[in-house]
N, C-alpha and C positions, 0 to 999 in steps of 0.2 A: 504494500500500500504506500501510496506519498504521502510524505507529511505535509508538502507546502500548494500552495497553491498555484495552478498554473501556468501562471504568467512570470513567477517567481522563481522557477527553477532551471538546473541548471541539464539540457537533456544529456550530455556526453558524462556527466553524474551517474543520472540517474541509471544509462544502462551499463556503466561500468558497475556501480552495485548490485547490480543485477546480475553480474557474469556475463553480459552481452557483447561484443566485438562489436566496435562503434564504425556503424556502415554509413555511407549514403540514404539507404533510402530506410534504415530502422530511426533514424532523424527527423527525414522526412515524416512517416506516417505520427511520429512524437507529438512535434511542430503541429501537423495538420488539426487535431487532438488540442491540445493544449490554444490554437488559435479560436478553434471552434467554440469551446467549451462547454459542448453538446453531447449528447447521444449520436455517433457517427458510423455510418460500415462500409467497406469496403470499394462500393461503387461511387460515394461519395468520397473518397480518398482518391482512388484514381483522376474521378474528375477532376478533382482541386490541382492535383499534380501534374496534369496534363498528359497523359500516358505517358507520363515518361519512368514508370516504374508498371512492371505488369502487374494484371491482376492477383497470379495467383502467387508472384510473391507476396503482396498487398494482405490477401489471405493468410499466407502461412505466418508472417510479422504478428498481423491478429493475433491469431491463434500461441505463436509462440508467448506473445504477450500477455496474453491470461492467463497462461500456464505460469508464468511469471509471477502471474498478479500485478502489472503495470495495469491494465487494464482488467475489467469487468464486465461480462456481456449485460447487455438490458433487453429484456421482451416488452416491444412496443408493438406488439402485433399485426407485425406488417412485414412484407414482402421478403424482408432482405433480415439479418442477422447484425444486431446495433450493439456498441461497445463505446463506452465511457472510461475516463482517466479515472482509476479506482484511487483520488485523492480524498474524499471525505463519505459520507454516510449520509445517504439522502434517498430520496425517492420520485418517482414522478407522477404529473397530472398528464394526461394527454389526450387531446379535441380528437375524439371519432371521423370530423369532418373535415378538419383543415391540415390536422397533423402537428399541430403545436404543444409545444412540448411543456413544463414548468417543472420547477424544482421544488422538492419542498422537504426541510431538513425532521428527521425523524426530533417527536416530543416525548413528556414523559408520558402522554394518555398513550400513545404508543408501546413504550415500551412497559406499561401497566397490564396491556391486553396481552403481548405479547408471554407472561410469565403466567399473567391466568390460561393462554391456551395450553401451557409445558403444564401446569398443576392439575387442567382437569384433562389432559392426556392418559390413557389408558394404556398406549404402547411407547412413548416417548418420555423419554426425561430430561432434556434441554436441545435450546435451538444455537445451533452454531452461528448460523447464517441466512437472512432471509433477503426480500426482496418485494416489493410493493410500490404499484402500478395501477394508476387511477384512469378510466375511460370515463370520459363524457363530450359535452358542449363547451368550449371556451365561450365568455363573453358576446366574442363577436359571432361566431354562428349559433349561439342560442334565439 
């Protein structure tokens, strides 16, 4: 996980601590990430970079990245397969119609429910890690 925030760090850092060999384009998709400050995948990476890295290394960077933990997938229920800078602990809103995304950082009514679901569990006894994803109307398309 990062600790700092993304505009704040340093990337040839971060994948040195990671044991990553500092390439060209493991920079790139960092950069791409860290500009965005979104939920981003793959096709949206290429784009921005102009093909000028292919896709399916584009994929594999992904992928090697979460296994990392640079990165964390997000399910926004859509097409393509979305990955955010696994820098803080948040969750999202996201418009069924437009695609707009929001942030919104976990509270304690959160994490209140979340210890009453481990106590009135019958097969489970703690949650490691979860993940929470709101669909609806933004503003402007309601």
């Amino acid at each position: 996980m990062l600790n700092k925030k993304p505009q704040n760090f340093d990337f040839k850092k971060l994948l040195k601590d990671n044991k990553y060999i500092i390439t060209p384009t493991r920079l790139a998709v960092i950069e791409t990430f860290c500009k965005n400050n979104r939920p981003i995948g793959a096709e949206f990476i290429c784009k921005k970079l102009n093909g000028k890295i292919n896709e399916a290394t584009v994929y594999r960077t992904l992928s090697s990245f979460e296994k990392s933990g640079i990165l964390r997938k997000v399910d926004l229920r859509k097409d393509s397969t979305y990955f955010e800078l696994n820098n803080d602990h948040h969750h999202h809103i996201v418009c069924t119609k437009c695609g707009e995304i929001e942030d919104f950082k976990e509270n304690i009514e959160i994490e209140k429910l979340l210890k009453k679901v481990v106590v009135d569990s019958k097969k489970f006894k703690s949650i490691e890690e979860h993940s929470l994803e709101l669909f609806g109307l933004c503003r402007v398309c309601n």
